[in-house]
VOTINU-627948 format. One record per residue: y, z, x of N, C-alpha, C in turn. Coordinates in pm, whole numbers, padded with zeros to 5 digits, always signed. Atoms other than C-alpha are relative to their C-alpha. Example, Ala and Ser with C-alpha at 12.3 -4.5 7.8 and 13.67 -1.06 7.14 Angstrom:
# VOTINU-627948
-00119+00000+00089-00450+00780+01230+00120+00000+00090;-00119-00006-00082-00106+00714+01367+00109+00073-00077;
***
This chain:
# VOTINU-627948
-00057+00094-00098-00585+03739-00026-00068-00137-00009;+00055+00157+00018-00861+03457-00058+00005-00074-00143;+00008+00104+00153-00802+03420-00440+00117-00060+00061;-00114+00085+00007-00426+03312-00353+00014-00060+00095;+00042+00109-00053-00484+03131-00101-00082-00118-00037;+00106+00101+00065-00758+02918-00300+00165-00022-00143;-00071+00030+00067-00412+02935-00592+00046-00075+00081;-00109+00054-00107-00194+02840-00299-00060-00201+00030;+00002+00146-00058-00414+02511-00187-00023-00035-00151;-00011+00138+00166-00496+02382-00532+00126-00027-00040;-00163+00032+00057-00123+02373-00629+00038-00110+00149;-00003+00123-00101-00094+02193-00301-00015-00124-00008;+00079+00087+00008-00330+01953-00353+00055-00092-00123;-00058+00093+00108-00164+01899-00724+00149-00067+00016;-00142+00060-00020+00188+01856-00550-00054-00134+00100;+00053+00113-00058-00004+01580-00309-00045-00082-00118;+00003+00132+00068-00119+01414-00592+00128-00035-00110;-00130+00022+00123+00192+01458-00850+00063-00121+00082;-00065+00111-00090+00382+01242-00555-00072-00151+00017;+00055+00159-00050+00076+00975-00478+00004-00073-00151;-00063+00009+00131+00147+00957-00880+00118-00077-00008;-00187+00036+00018+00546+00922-00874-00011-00147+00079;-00079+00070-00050+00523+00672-00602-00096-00149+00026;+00136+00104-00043+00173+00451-00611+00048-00084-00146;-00030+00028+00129+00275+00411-01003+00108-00155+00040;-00058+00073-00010+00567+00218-00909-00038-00147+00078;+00068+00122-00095+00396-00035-00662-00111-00057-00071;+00052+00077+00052+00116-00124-00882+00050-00080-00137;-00008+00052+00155+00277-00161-01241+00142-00049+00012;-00146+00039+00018+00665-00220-01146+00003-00134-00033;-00042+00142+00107+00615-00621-01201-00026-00004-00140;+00046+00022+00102+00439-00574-01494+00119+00067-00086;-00106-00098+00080+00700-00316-01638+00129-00112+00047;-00156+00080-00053+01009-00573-01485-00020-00093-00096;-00038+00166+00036+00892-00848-01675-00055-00010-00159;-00002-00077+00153+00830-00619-02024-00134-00027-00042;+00124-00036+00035+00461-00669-01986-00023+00036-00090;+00023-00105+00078+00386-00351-02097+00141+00099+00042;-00113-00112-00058+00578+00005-02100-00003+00084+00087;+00000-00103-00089+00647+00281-01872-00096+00064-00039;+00068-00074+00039+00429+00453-02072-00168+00006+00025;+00076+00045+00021+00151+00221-02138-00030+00029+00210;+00063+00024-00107+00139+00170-01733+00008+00120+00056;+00025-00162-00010+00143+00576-01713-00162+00001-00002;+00071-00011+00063-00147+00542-01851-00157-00061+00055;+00077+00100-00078-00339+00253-01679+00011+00075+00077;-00001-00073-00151-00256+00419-01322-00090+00135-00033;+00063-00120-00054-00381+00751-01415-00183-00015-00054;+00137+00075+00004-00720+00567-01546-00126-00021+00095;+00063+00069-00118-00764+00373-01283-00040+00045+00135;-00100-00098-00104-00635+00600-01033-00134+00098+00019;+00118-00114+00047-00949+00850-01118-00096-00088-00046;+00113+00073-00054-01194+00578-01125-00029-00041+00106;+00016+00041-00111-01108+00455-00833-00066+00128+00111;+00026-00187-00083-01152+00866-00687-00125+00044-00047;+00116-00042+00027-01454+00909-00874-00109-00099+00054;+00192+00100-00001-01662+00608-00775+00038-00011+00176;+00011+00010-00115-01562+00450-00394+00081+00119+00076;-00058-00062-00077-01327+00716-00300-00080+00195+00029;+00072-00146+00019-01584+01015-00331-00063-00055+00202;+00037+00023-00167-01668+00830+00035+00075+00058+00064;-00054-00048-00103-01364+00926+00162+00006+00088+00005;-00042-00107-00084-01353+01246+00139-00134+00066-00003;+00139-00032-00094-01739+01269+00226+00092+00026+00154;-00082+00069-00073-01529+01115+00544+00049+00166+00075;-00087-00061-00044-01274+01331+00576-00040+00166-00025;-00001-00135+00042-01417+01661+00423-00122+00065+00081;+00148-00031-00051-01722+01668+00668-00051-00070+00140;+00041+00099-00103-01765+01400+00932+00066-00014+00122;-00094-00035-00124-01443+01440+01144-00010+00111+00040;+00045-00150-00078-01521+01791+01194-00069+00050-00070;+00074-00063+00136-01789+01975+01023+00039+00071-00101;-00070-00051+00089-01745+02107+00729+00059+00148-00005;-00002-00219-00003-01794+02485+00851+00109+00004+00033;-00092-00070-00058-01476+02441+01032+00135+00025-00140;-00105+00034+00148-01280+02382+00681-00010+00129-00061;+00033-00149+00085-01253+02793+00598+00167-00041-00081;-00105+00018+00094-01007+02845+00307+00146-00045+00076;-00148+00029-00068-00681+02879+00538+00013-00151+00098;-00002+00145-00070-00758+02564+00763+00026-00126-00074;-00005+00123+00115-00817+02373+00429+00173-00010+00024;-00147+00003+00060-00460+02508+00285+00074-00054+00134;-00139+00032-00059-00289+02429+00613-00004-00193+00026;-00021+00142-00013-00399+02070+00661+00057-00081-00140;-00070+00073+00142-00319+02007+00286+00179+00038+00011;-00174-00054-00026+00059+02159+00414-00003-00099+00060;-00046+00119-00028+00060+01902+00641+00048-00173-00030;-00002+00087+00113-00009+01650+00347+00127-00007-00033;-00131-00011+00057+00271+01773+00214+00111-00046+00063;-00107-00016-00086+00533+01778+00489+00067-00183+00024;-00039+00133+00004+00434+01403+00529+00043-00073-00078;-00066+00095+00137+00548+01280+00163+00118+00036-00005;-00185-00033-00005+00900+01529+00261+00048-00074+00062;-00002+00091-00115+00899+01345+00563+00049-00178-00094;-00016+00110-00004+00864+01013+00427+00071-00009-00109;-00144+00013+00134+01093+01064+00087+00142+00018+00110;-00146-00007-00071+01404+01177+00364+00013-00113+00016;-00038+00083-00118+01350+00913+00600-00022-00196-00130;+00000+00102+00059+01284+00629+00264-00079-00097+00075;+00140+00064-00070+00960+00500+00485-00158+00049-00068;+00091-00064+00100+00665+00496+00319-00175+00057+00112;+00131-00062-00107+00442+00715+00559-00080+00075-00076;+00138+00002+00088+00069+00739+00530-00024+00150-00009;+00040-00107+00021-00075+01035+00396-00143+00002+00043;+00149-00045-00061-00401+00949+00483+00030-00017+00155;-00022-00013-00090-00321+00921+00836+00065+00124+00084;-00097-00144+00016-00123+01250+00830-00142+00087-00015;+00140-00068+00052-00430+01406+00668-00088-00026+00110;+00120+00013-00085-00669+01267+00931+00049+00035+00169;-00045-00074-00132-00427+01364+01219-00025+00156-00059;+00052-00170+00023-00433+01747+01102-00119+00018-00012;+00120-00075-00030-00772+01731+01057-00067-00015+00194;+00022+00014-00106-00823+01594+01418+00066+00096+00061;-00016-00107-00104-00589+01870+01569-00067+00142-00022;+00094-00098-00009-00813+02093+01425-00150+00013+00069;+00186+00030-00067-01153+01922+01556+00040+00017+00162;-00006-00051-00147-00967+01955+01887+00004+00104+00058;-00010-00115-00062-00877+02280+01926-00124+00087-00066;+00109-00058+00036-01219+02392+01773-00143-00018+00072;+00043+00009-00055-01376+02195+01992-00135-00099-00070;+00114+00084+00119-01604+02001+01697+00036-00092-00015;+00001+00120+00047-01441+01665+01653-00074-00092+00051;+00066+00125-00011-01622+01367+01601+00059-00100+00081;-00062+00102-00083-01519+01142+01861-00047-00128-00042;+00024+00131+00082-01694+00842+01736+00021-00048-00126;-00040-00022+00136-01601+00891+01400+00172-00064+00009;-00097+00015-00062-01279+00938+01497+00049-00145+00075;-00038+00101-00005-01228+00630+01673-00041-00112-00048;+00041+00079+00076-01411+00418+01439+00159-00004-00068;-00113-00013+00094-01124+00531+01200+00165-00064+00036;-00142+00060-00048-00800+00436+01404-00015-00121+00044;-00008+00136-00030-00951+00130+01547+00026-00118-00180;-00010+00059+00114-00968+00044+01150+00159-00049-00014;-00154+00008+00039-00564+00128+01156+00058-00067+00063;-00059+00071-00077-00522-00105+01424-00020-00142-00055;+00018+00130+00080-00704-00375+01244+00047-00026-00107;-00032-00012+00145-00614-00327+00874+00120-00075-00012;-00129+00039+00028-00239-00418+00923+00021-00145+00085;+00046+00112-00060-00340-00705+01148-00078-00093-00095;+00038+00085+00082-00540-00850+00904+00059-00061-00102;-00118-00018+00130-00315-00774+00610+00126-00139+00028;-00111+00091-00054-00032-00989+00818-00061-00152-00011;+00141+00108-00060-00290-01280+00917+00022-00075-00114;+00053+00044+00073-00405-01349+00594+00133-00019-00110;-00126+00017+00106-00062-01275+00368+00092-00164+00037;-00070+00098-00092+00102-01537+00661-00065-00116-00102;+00035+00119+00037-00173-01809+00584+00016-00017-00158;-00010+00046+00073-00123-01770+00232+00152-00010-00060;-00089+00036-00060+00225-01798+00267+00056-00119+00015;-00042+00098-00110+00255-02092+00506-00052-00142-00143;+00086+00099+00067-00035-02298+00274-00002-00003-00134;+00021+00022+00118-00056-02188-00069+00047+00084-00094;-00060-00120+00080+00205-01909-00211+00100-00164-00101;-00035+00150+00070+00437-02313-00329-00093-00059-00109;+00054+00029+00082+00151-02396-00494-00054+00087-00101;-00001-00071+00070+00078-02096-00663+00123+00028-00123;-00137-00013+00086+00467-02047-00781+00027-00093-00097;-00008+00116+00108+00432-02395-00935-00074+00002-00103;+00090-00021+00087+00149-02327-01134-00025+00130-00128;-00025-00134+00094+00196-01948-01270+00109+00009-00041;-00156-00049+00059+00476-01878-01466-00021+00141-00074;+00011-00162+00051+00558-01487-01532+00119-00032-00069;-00164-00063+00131+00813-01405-01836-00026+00068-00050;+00037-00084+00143+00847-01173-02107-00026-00025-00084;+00071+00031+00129+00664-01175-02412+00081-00046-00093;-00157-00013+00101+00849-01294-02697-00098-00147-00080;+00019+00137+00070+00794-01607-02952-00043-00130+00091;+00040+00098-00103+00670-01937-02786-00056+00013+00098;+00042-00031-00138+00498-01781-02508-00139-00087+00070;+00048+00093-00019+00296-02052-02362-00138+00077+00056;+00167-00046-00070-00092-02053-02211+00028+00045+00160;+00021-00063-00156+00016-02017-01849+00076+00085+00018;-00094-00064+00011+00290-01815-01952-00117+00201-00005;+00125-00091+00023-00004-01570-02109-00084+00059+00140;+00033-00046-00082-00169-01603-01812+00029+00048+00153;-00087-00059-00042+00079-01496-01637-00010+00126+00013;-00064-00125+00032+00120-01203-01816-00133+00104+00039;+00129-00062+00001-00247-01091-01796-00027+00001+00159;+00056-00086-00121-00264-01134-01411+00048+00099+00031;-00094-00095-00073+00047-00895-01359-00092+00174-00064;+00034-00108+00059-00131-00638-01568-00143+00037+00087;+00130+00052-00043-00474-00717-01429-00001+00062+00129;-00012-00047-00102-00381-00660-01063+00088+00102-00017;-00050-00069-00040-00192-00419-01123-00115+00167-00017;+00097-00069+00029-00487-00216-01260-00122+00019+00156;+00125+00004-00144-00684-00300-00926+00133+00076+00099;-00071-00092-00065-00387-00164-00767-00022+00160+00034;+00049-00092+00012-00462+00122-00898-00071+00147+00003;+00124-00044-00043-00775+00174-00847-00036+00006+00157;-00035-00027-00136-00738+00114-00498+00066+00129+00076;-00074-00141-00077-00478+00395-00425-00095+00123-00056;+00083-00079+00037-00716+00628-00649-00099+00008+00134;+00144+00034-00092-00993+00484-00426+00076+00074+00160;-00071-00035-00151-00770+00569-00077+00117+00185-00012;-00068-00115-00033-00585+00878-00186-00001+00117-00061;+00052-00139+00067-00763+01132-00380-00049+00084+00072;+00055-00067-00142-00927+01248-00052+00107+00095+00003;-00099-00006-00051-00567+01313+00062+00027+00150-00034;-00026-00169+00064-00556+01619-00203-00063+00091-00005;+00051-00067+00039-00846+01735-00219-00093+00023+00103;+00108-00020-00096-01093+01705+00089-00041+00055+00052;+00077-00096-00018-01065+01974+00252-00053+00108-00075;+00047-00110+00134-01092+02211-00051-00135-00043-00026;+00106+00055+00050-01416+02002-00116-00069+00031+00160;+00071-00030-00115-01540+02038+00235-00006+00124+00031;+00048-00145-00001-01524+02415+00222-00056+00057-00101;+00037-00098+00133-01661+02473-00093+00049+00044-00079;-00090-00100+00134-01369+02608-00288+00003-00071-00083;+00038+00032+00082-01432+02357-00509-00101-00129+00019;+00104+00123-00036-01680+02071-00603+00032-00147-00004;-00060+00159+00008-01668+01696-00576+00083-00052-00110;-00102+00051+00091-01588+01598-00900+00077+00025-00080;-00153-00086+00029-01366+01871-01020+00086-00029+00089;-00138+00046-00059-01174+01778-00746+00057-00111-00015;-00048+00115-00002-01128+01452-00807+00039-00003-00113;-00066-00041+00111-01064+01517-01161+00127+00088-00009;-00165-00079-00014-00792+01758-01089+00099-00099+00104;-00050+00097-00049-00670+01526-00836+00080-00135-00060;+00016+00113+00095-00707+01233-01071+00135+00054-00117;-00067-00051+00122-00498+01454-01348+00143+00044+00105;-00115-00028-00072-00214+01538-01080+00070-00152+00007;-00083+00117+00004-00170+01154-01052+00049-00040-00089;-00043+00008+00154-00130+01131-01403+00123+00049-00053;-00147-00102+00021+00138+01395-01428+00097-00043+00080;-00119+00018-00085+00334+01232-01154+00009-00154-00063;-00017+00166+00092+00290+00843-01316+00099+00025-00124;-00079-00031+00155+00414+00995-01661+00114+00080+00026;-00119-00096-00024+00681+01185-01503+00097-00064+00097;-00096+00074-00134+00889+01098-01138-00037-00179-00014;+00046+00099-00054+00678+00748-01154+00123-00072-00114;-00068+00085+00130+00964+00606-01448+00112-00005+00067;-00170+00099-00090+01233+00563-01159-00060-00078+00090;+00034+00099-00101+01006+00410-00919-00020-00151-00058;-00036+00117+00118+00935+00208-01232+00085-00092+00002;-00130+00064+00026+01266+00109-01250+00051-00060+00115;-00086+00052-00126+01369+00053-00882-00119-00124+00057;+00128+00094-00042+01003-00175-00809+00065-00107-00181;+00037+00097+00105+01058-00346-01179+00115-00072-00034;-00122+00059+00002+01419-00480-01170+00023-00038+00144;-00009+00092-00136+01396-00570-00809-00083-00094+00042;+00156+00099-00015+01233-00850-00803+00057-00139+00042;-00009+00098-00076+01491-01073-00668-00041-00054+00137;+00019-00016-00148+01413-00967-00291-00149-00090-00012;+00168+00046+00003+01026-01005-00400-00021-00045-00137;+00044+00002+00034+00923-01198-00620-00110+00023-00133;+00143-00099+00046+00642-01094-00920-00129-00096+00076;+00125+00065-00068+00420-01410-00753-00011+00098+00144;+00066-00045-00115+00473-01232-00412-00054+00133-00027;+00030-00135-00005+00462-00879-00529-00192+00011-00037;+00167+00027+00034+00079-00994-00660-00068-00039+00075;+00079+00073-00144+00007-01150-00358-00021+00135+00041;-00015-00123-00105+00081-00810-00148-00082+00058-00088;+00086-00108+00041-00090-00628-00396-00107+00002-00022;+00100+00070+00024-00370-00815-00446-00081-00008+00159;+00052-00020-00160-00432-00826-00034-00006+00117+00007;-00039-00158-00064-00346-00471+00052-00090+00126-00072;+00176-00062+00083-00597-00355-00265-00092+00001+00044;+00121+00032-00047-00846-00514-00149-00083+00015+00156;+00042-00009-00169-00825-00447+00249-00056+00167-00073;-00014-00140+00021-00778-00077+00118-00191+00069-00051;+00079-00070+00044-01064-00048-00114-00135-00058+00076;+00130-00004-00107-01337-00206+00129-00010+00117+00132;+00002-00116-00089-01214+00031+00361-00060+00139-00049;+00074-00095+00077-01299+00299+00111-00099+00002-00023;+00182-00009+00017-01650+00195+00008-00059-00001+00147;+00128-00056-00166-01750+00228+00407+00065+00103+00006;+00002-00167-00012-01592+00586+00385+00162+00012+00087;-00064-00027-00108-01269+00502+00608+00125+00045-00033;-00130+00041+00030-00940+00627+00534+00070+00003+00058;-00123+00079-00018-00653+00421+00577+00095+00020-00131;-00157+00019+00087-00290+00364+00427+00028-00099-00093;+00000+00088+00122-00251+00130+00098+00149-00007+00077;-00168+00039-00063+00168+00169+00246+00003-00076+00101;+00014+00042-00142+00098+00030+00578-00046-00168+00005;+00070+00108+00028-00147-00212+00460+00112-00134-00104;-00141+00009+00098+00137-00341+00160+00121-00057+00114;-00086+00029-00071+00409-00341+00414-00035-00148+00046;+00060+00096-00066+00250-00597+00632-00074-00085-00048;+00032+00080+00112+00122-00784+00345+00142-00072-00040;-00117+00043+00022+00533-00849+00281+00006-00086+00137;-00029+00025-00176+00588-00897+00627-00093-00137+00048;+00043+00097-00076+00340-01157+00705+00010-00131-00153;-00009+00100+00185+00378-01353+00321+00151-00079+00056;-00123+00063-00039+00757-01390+00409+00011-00100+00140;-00009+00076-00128+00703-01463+00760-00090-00191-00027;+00091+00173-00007+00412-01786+00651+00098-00045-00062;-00073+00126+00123+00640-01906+00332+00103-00079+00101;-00113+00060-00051+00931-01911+00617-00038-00178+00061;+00084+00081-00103+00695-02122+00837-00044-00136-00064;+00045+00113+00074+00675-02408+00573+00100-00109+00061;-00053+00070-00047+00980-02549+00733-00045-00067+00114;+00054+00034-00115+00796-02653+01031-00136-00052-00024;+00120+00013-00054+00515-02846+01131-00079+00073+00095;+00036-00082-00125+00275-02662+01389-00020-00123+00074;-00011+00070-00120+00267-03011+01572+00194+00035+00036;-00134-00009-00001+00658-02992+01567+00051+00121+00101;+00041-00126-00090+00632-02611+01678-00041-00005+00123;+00101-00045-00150+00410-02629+01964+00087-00113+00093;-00066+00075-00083+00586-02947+02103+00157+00091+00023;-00073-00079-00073+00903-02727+02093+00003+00103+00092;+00067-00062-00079+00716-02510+02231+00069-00075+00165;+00017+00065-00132+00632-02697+02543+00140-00072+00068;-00154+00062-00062+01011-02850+02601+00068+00116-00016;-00087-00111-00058+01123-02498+02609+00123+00060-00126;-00162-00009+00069+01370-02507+02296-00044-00019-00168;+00060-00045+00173+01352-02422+01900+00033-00111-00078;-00012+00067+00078+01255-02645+01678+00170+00010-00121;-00129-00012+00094+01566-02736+01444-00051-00032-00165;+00035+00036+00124+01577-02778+01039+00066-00145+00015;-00037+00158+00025+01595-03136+00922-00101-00082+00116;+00084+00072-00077+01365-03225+01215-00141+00010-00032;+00194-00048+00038+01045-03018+01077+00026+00127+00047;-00051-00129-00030+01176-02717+01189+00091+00121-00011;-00088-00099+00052+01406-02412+01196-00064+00089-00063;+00059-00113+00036+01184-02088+01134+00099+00081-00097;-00089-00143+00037+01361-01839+00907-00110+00106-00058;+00053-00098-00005+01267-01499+00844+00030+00081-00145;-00026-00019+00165+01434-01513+00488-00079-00026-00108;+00101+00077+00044+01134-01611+00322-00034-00005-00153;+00058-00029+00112+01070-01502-00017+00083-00015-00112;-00071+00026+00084+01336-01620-00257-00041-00020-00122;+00008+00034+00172+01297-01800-00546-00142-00088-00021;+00139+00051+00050+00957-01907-00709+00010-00153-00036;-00039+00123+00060+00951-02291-00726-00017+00001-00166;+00026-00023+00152+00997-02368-01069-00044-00145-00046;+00040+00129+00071+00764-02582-01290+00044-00113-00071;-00079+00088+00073+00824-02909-01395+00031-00026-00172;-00033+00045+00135+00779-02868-01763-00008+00150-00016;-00046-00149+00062+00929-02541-01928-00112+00105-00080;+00135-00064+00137+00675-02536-02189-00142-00005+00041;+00168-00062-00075+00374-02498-01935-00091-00118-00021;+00126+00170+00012+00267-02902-01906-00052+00026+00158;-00012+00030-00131+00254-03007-01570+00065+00075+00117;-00058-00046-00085+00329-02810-01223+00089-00088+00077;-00091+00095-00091+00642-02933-01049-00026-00019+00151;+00055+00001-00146+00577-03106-00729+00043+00081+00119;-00028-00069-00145+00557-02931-00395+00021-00072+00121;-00021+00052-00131+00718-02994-00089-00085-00049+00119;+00144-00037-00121+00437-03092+00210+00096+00127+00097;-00079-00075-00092+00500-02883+00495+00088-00046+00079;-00075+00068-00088+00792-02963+00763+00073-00109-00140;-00089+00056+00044+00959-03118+00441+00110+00069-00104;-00092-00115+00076+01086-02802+00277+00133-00012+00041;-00165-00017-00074+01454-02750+00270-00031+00182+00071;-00020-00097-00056+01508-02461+00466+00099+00090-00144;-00113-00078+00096+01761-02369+00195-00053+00091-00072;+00145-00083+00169+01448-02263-00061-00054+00125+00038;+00059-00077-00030+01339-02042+00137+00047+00140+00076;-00092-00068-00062+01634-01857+00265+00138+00089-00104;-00124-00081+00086+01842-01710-00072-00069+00137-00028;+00043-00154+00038+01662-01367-00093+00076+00039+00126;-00012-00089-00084+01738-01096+00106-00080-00002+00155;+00051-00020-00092+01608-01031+00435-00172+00070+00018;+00123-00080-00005+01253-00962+00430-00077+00070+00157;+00048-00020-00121+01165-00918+00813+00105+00070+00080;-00158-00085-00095+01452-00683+00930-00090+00027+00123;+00078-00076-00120+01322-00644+01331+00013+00147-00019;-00078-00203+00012+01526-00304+01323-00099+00091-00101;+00043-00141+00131+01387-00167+00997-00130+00004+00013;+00125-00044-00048+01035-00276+01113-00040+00072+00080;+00029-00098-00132+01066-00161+01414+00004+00188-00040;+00004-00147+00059+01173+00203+01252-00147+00011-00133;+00090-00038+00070+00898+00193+00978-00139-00020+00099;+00099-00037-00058+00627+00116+01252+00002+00136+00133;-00023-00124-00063+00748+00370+01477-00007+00154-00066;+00043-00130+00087+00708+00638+01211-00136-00024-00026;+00181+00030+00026+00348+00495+01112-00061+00086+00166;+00103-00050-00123+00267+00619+01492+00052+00109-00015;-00054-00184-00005+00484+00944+01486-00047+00112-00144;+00042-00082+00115+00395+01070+01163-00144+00072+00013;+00176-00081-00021-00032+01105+01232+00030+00049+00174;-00017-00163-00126+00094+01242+01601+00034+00067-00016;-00023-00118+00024+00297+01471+01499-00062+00079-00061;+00079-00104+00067+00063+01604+01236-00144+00041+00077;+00118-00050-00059-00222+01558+01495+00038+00095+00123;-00016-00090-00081-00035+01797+01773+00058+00125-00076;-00020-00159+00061+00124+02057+01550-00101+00043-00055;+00135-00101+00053-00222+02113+01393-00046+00026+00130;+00130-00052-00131-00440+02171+01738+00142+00117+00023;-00112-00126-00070-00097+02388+01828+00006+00115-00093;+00007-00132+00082-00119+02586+01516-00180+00057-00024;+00134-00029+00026-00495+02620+01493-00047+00069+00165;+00071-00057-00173-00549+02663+01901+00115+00154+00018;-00034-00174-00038-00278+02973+01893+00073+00066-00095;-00046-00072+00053-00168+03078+01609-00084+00034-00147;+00117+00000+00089-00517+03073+01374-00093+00089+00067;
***
């Protein structure tokens, strides 16, 4: 009974990572693969690298973290492991139906909390160290995507130029090509760094196996899902790139890495999806915000009534269109930028909708229902039916 149960969660653990595989793949390497970089293959390859460096070096914190600190480790016996790694699971069914990209580490750290409750062992300070993080993380993420955005995503677009490789490919063209690859490698390493825990922590916090076999098997599950399911996410992240961008998609990924993997080297885990999201969300919202002055703003403010376009004003929420384009083809000179409050509104309004209220409103409303639900059906299955 305890060998297949110890079969039962490791196959678990490899279907948690085959998925953070299929679907992390696509979010770090899809510009690079859209814009013929490299191949599906090649960025198979990178991800499952990186992916398992990132799990072997800062992310061995988190599931110190998670495999020991939210509830001791004694309470992690084989079946408690396997059922919180079920809950893992339920949350990537969950969030493939519903096409929301809900956190697994949050899922994971609710089941382990309805177990520290109904055991009577959770870390309460621990514990709210960790969610006050999830309150900040996506707050910051917004903040900082906004100001760069509002101030300096125009001047960026003028200056980088991304294309495909081919004959004539110019110096900024090159370096172009080398950041998309570049960050997408820190991408990576980031989700490695934030979601190898996810598969393996509690198995590592009971002993059924050791640190860095787990992260190695972990590490090799992401691999198998990059080189496998990850060649449609490929495809749907690397040909969509009118909505976003490859300058914004580097922005978001480049913020949302980096919130992620500091969070990891102090031990905390958080959501790379969550973080990402709200990296879009506040990028679109600053670029919109170029139409406006904030003297312009605030005086509409104060007379009660919305700034208009053509005055310095007119907010839109369409933000992320088209990459200004440089003034010389062949990578001389960047074409000039608008100041602020002199943008057309027009520039900034032919993409798609990046700030749907509705669809935010439904993807943050699952970010809270997803780690409750997994944090009351665990204390309900552990307090009476364990």
């Amino acid at each position: 009974m305890v060998e297949l149960l110890l079969v039962f969660g490791l196959l678990v653990a490899v279907f948690v990572g085959f998925n953070i595989g299929g679907s992390s793949t696509g979010v770090a390497f899809g510009p690079a693969v859209g814009s013929n970089t490299i191949s599906k293959v090649s960025a198979a390859a990178l991800m499952t690298g990186f992916a398992l460096l990132g799990g072997a070096t800062v992310g061995t914190r988190v599931i110190e973290t998670m495999g020991g600190q939210i509830v001791p480790s004694s309470q992690f016996t084989l079946l408690a492991s396997v059922t919180v790694l079920f809950f893992v699971g339920v949350a990537l069914l969950v969030s493939n139906l519903f096409g929301v990209p809900a956190s697994t580490s949050m899922t994971a750290v609710g089941a382990i909390a309805g177990l520290g409750v109904a055991s009577g062992t959770l870390d309460w300070a621990v514990m709210g160290e960790i969610v006050s993080w999830w309150l900040v993380a996506p707050i910051v993420a917004f903040w900082f995507s906004a100001v760069v955005g509002r101030y300096l995503y125009p001047h960026l677009a003028a200056r980088i130029v991304f294309e495909t490789e081919g004959p004539g490919t110019t110096r900024r063209e090159r370096v172009g090509q080398f950041l998309v690859v570049a960050i997408g490698c820190y991408m990576a390493f980031s989700a490695g760094a934030s979601n190898v825990a996810n598969a393996v922590a509690p198995l590592v916090g009971n002993g059924a196996i050791e640190l860095y076999p787990a992260v190695l098997l972990a590490g090799a599950a992401i691999g198998v899902g990059a080189f496998t399911i990850a060649r449609r996410t490929l495809d749907t992240v690397g040909n969509d790139l009118t909505e976003l961008p490859i300058l914004a998609a580097l922005i978001v990924e480049t913020v949302s890495a980096t919130i992620i993997s500091l969070l990891s080297y102090a031990g905390i885990p958080a959501s790379l999806a969550v973080s990402a999201t709200m990296c879009v969300v506040g990028l679109g919202w600053g670029r919109a915000t170029r139409t406006t002055t904030l003297a312009d703003a605030a005086g509409a403010a104060v007379k009660g009534s919305a700034a208009r376009s053509g005055d310095g004003g007119g907010v839109s929420v369409n933000a992320l269109a088209a990459d200004h384009e440089p003034a010389d083809p062949d990578g001389g000179q960047p074409g000039e930028v608008p100041g602020i409050g002199e943008e057309d509104p027009e520039s900034t309004t032919t993409a798609g909708d990046l700030f749907n209220p509705s669809a935010t409103g439904r993807v943050v409303m699952l970010w809270i229902l997803t780690p409750s639900i997994s944090a009351v059906a665990s204390y309900l299955v552990f307090q009476y039916a364990l």
